[in-house]
KOLLOVO-691250 format. One line per 4 residues: number of its first residue (from 1); for each residue x, y, z of C-alpha. Coordinates in nm, 2 decimals. Layout:
! residues N
NUM	X:Y:Z; ...
This chain:
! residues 527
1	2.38:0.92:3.29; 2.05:1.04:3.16; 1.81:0.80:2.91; 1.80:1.03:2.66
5	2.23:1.05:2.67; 2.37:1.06:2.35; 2.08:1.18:2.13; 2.19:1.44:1.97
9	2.51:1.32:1.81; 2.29:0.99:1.67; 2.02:1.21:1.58; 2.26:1.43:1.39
13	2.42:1.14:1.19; 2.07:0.90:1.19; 1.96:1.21:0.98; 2.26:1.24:0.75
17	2.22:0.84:0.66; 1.86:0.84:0.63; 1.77:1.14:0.41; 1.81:0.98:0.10
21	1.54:0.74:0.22; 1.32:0.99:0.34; 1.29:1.24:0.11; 1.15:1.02:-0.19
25	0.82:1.01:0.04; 0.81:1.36:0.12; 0.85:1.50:-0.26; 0.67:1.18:-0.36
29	0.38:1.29:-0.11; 0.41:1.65:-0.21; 0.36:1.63:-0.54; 0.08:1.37:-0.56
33	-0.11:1.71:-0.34; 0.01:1.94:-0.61; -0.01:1.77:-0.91; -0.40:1.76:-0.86
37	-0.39:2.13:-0.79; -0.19:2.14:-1.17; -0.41:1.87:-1.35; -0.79:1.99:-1.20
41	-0.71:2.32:-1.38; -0.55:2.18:-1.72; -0.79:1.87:-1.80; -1.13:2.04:-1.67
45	-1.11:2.41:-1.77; -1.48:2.46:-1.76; -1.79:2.45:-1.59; -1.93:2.17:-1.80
49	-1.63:1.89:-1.77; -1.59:2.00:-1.37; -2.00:1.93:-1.34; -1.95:1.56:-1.56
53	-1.65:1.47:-1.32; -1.87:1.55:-1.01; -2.13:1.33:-1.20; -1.91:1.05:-1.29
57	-1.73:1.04:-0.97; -1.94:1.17:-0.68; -2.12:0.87:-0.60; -1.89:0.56:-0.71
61	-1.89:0.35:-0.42; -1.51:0.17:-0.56; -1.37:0.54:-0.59; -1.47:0.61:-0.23
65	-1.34:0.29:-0.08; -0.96:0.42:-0.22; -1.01:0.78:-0.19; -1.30:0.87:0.06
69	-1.60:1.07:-0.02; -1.59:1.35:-0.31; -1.75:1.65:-0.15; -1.65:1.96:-0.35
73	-1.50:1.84:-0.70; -1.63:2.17:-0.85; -1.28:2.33:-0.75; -0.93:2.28:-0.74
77	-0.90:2.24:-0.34; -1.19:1.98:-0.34; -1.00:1.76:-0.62; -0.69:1.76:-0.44
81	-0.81:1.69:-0.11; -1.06:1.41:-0.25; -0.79:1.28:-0.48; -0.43:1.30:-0.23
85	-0.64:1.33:0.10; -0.69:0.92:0.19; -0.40:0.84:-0.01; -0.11:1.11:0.17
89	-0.22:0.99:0.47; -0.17:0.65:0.40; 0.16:0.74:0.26; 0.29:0.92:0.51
93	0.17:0.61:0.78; 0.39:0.40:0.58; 0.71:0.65:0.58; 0.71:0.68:0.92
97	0.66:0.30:0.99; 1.00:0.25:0.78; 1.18:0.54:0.95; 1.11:0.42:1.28
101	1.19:0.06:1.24; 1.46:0.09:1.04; 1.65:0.33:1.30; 1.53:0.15:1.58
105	1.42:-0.27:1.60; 1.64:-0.31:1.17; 1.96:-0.20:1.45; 1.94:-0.42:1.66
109	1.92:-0.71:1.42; 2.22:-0.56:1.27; 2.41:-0.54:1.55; 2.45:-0.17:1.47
113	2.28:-0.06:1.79; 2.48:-0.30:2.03; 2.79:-0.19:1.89; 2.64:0.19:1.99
117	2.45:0.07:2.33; 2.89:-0.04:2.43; 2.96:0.34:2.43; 2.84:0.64:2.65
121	2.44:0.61:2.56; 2.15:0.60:2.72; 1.91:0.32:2.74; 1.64:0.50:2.56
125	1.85:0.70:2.37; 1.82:0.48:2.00; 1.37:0.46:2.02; 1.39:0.80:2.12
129	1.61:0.95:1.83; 1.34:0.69:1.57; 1.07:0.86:1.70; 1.25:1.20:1.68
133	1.32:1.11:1.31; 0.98:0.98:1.24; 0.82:1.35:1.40; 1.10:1.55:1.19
137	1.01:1.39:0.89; 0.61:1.45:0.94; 0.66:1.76:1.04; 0.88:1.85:0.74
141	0.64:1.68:0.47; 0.36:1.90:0.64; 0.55:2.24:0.58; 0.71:2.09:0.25
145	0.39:1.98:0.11; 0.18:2.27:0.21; 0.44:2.50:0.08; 0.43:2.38:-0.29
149	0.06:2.28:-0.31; -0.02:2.68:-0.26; 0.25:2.79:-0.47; 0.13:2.55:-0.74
153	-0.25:2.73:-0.74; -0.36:2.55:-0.41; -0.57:2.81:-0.16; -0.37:2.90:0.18
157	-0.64:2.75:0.43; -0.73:2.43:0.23; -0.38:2.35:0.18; -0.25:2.38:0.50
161	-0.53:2.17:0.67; -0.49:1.90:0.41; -0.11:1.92:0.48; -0.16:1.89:0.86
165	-0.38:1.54:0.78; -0.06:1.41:0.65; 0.18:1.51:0.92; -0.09:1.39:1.19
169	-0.11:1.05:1.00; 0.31:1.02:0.96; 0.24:1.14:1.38; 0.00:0.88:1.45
173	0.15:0.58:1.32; 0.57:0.69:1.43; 0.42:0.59:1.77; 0.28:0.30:1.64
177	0.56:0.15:1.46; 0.74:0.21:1.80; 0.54:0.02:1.98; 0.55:-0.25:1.74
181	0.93:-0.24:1.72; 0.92:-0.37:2.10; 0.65:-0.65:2.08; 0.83:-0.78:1.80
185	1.10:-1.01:1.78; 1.24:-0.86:1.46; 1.25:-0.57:1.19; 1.03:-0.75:0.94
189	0.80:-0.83:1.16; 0.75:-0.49:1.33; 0.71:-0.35:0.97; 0.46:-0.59:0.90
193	0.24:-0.55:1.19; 0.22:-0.19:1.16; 0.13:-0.15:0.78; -0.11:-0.42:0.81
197	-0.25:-0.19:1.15; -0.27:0.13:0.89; -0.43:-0.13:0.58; -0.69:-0.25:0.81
201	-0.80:0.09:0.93; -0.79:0.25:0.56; -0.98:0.02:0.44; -1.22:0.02:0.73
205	-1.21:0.39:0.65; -1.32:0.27:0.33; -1.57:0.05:0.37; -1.78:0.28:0.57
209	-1.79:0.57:0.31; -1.89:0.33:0.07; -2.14:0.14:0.22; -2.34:0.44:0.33
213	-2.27:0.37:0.72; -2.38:0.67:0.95; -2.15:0.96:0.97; -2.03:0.87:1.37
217	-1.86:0.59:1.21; -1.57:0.74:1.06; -1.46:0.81:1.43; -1.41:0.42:1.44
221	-1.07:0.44:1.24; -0.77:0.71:1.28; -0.79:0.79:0.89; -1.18:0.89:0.99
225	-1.09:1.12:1.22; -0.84:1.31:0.96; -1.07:1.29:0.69; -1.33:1.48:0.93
229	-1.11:1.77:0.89; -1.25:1.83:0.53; -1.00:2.00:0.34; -1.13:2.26:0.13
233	-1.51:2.17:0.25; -1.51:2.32:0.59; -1.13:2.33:0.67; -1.20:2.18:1.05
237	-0.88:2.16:1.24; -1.02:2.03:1.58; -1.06:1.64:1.47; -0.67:1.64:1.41
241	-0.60:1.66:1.82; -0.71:1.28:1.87; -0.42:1.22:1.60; -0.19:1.41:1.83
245	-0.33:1.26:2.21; -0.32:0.89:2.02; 0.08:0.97:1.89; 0.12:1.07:2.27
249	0.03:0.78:2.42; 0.16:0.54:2.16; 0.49:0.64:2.23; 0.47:0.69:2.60
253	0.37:0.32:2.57; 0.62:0.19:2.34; 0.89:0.36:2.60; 0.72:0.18:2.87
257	0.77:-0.15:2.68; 1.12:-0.14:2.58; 1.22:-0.08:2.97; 1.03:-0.49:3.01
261	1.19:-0.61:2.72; 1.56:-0.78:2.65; 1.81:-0.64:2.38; 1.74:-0.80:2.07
265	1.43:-0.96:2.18; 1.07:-0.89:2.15; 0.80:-0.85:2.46; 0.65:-1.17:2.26
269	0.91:-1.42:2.24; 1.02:-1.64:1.92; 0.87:-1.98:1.95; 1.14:-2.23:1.95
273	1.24:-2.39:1.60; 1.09:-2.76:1.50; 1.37:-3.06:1.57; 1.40:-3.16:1.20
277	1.42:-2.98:0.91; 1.12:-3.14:0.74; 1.03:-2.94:0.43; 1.30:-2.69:0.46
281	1.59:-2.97:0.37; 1.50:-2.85:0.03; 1.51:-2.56:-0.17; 1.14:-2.55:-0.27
285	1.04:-2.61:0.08; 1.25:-2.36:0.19; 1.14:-2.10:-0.01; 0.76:-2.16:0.13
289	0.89:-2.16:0.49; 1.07:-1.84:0.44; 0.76:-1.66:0.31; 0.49:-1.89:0.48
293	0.39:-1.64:0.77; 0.34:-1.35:0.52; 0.17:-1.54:0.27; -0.10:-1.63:0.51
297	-0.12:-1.29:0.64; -0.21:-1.20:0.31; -0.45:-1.50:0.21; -0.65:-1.38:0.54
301	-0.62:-1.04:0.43; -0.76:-1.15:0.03; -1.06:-1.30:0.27; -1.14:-0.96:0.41
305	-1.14:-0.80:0.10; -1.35:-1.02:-0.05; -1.61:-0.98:0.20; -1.60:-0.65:0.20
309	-1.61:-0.58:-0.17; -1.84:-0.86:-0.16; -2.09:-0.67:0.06; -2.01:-0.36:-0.12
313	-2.13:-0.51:-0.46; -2.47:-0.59:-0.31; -2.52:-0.24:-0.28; -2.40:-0.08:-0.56
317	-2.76:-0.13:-0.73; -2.89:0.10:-0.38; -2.65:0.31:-0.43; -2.69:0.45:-0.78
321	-3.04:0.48:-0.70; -3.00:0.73:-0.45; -2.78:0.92:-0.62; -3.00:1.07:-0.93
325	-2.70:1.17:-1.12; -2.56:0.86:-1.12; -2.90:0.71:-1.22; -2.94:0.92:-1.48
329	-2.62:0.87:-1.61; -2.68:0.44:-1.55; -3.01:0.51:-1.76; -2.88:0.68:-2.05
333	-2.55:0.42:-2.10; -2.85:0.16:-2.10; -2.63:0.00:-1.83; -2.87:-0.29:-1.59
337	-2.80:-0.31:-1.24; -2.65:-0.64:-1.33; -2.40:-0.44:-1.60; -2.38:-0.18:-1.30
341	-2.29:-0.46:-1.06; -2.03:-0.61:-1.23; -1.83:-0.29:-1.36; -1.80:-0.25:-0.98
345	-1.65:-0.58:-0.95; -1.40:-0.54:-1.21; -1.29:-0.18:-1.06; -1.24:-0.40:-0.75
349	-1.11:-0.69:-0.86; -0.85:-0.44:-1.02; -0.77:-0.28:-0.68; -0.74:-0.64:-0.56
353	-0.48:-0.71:-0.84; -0.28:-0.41:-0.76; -0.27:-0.54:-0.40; -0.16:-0.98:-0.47
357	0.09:-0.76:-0.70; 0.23:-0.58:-0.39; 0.29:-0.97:-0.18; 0.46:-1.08:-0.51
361	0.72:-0.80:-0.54; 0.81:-0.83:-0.13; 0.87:-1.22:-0.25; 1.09:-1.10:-0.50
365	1.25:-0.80:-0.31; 1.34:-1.07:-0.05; 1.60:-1.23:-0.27; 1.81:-0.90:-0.28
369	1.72:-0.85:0.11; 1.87:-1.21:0.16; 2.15:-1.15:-0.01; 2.29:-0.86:0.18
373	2.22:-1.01:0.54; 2.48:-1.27:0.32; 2.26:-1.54:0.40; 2.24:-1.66:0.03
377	2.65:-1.71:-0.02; 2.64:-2.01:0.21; 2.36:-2.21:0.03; 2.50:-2.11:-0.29
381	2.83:-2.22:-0.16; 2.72:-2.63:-0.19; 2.56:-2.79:-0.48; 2.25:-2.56:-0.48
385	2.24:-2.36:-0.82; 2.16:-1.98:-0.86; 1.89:-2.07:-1.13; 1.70:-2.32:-0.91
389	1.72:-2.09:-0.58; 1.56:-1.82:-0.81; 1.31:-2.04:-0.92; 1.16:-2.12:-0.62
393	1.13:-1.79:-0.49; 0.95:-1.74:-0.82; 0.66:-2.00:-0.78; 0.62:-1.91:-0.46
397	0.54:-1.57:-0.58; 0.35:-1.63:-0.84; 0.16:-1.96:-0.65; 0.07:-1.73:-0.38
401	-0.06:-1.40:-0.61; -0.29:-1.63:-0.80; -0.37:-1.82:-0.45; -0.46:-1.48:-0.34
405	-0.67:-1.36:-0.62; -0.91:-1.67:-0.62; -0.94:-1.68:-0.29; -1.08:-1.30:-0.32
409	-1.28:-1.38:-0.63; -1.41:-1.69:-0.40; -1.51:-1.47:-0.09; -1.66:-1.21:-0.34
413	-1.86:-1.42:-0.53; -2.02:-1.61:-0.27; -2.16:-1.30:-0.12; -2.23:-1.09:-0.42
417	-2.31:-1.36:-0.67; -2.72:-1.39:-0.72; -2.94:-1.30:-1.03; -2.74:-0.99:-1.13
421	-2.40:-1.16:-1.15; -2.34:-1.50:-1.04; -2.08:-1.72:-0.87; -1.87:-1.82:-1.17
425	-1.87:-1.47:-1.37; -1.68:-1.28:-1.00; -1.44:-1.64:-0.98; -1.38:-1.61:-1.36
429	-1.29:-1.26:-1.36; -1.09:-1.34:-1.09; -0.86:-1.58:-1.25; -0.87:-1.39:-1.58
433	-0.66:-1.12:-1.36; -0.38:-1.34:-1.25; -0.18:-1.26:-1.61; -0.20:-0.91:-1.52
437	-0.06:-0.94:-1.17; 0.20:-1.20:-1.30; 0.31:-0.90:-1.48; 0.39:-0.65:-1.26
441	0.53:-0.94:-1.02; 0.80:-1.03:-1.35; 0.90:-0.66:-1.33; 1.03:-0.71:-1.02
445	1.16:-1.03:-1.03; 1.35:-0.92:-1.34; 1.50:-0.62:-1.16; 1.61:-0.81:-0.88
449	1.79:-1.07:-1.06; 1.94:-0.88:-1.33; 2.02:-0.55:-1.19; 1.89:-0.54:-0.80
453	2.03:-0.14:-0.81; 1.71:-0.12:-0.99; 1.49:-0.27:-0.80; 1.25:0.02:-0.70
457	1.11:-0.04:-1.05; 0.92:-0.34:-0.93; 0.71:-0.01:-0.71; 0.68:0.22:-1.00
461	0.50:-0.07:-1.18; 0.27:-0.07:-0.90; 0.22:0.26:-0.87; 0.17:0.33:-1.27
465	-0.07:0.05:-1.29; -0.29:0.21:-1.01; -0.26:0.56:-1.16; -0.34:0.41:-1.47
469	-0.63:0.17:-1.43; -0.79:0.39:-1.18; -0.75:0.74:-1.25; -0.63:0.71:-1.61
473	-1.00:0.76:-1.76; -1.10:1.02:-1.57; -0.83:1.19:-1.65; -0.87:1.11:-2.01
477	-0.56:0.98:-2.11; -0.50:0.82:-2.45; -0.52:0.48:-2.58; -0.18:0.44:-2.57
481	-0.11:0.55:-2.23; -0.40:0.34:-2.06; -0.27:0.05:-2.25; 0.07:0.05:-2.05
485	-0.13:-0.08:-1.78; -0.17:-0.48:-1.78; -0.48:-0.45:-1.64; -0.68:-0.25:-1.94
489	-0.58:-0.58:-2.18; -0.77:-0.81:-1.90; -1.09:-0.94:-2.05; -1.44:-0.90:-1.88
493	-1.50:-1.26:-1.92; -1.89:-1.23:-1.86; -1.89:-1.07:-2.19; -2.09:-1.15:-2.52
497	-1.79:-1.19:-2.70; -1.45:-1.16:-2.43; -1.15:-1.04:-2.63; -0.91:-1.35:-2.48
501	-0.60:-1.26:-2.70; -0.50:-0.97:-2.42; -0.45:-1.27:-2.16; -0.21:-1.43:-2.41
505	-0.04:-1.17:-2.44; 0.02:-1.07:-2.05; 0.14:-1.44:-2.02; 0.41:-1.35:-2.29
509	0.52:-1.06:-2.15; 0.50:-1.18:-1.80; 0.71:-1.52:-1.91; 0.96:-1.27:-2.10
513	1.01:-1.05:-1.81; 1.08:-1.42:-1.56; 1.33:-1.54:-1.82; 1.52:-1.22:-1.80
517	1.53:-1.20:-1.43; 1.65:-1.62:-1.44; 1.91:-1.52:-1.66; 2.08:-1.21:-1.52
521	2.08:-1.38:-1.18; 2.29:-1.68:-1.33; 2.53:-1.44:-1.43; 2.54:-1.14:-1.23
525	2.73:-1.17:-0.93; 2.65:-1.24:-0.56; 2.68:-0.93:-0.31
């Protein structure tokens, strides 16, 4: 019997189940590439708005931390690959992540793959078919996407290079998330380790083209090396073979590693569990325990980010002045490098938001996930009440999202705070953002406890709020559309005279949205 015996019967039915799953991210990915093509032509028909964009955008040191460097926003092709570039890739990293760790290390926890491992299959038969999945589905989002961005308006050449970024990225990181489905000892864990891998390196990405670092550094990161490509500014193809030699090897090692490694066990092995219960003996403490590693994960991660936007903010001032544009623009607004300064830092502390919004929702998301591994029925089975087991998952979430923000605005304000803008202004702004993120976290906390079916709601709050908040203006949207973000009604609490009723009004929405979420848990019932 070969290692590979059995493949193509699970391949065939590992497709059927998962292309429900997988096709959200290729049309979600897709259309993010086309919908610039569709938008650059509608909201800047002429000369003179495509020349104010370039203006207004070219140079913004928080725009090029997200999206990467704006070389050609003068066309259609340039937008797109300015404005879905960074982000597709990072989107299709994460797709293939799930993909392969759901059909590989998520079975095993299941017991789905043992019950499969009893019948004629080989022993690499299961991570070979995730990383068969992981390459079909990269390599269909590269065809898919490149087909509608050019029937949309998008040119052949700039379209299918930008395309190929996202299938080399969805590449890159299927042999990553193999590898990290045999180190770990579980799913969640695998998952985690490889989407923090992709964070660190897009926002290393980031960093460098926003702190003017020299142009060999992009070749420090995997999302440097796609971006070299330059879609629609040079249409390169050559820096894409590192993405395929790294995808190589990455899976020729994670092969290596599951033959050293026991079913259902990790290469690094779970510690042993503490003799008492301790804090866990109660609801509240369990709730911390159950979320504890993650939370940290993230508070280190709200470190990082505060010392890089931190550093960033320092050089905002430089930055505008060697872009005259930008200076000229900074002049005529009568905006100070101080006013300059802290507009940065409330872009960022935006993106930051966004980001303690994501850990709040995988809090709340958690509850549904509990419940169908049926580990919920037993503690709701004694004395525990729904409403109090709900609650505690609650605080946690919303302990830890502020936790995280203030520990950012902390981070950030020691290093950027001076004469411009000082200590308490960054740490203020900070906390003033919490409502906003308590928001979005509701959202999902109301979905999962009053109708989990719609839990995916929790994401499109996410996504809408970044959409909004970021892109929204340039894009000119009205009033009433920008307002649907909570983070246009957060205060800039430096201000002369700091409109404070939009923070009231957050908390009564947020507090709204928690009470719902209590309530439809008490009575829906338990899967």
């Amino acid at each position: 019997m070969s290692a590979l015996t059995g493949a193509r019967p699970l391949l065939r039915v590992s497709a059927r189940q998962d292309a429900r799953a997988i096709a959200p991210w290729i049309m979600g990915i897709s259309a993010l590439s086309a919908s610039s093509i569709l938008a650059y032509a509608w909201i800047f028909p002429d000369r003179e708005d495509r020349a104010a964009l370039a203006t207004a955008l070219g140079g913004n040191p928080a725009l090029s931390l997200i999206f990467g460097p704006a070389r050609d926003l003068m066309t259609s092709d340039g937008f797109n690959a300015w404005r879905a570039g960074g982000l597709g890739a990072f989107f299709a990293s994460l797709m293939a992540v799930l993909i392969v760790v759901r059909n590989s290390r998520a079975a095993e926890d299941s017991g789905q793959a043992e019950l499969l491992a009893s019948a004629v299959m080989g022993r690499q038969t299961r991570l070979g078919v995730s990383v068969m999945l992981g390459v079909a589905a990269s390599v269909a989002l590269g065809v898919i996407c490149s087909l509608i961005t050019i029937a949309c308006g998008g040119g052949v050449a700039s379209s299918l290079v930008l395309s190929a970024t996202f299938m080399c990225a969805g590449l890159m990181f299927t042999g990553v998330a193999a590898v990290t489905a045999q180190i770990s000892s579980d799913a969640r864990t695998a998952s985690s380790i490889a989407v923090a891998a992709a964070g660190i390196l897009y926002f290393l990405r980031g960093y460098l083209d926003s702190s003017g670092a020299p142009g060999w550094t992009q070749w420090l990161t995997p999302f440097g090396w796609l971006e070299a490509t330059r879609p629609a500014a040079g249409n390169r193809v050559w820096p894409l073979i590192p993405t395929v030699v790294l995808a190589v090897i990455a899976v020729a090692a994670a092969f290596a590693l599951q033959q050293r490694r026991d079913f259902g066990q990790g290469v690094v092995a779970t510690r042993p569990g503490p003799d008492r219960g301790g804090a866990v003996t109660t609801v509240w403490g369990l709730a911390v325990r159950l979320h504890r590693a993650s939370i940290l994960t993230w508070l280190v991660g709200f470190a990082a980010l505060g010392l890089v936007f931190g550093n960033l903010a320092t050089s905002v001032g430089d930055v505008i002045a060697s872009n005259p544009a930008l200076s000229q623009v900074a002049a005529a607004s009568g905006a100070a490098g101080g006013a300059v300064t802290l507009g940065f830092i409330v872009t960022i502390l935006q993106i930051t938001g966004i980001l303690a919004a994501v850990l709040g929702v995988q809090v709340a998301l958690r509850i549904h996930a509990e419940e169908i591994e049926y580990r919920v029925e037993p503690l709701l089975a004694g004395s525990l009440r729904r409403q109090v087991y709900f609650a505690s998952n609650l605080l946690t979430a919303l302990v830890a999202t502020a936790l995280g923000m203030l520990v950012a605005g902390t981070v950030m304000g020691t290093i950027a705070g001076g004469d411009e803008v000082s200590f308490g202004d960054v740490l203020g702004q900070a906390a003033a953002t919490v409502p906003a993120v308590w928001v979005l976290v509701g959202i999902g906390f109301a979905a999962v406890g009053a109708a989990p079916r719609l839990r995916l709601v929790a994401w499109a709050g996410i996504v809408a709020s970044f959409g909004l908040s970021i892109l929204g203006p340039t894009f000119k949207l009205p009033d009433w559309a920008l307002d649907i973000s909570p983070f246009r009604h957060v205060p800039v609490v430096s201000a002369s005279s700091p409109d404070w009723s939009g923070l009231g009004g957050l908390a009564v929405v947020a507090l709204l949205l928690m009470v719902v979420g209590l309530v439809g848990y008490r009575r829906r019932d338990v899967l």
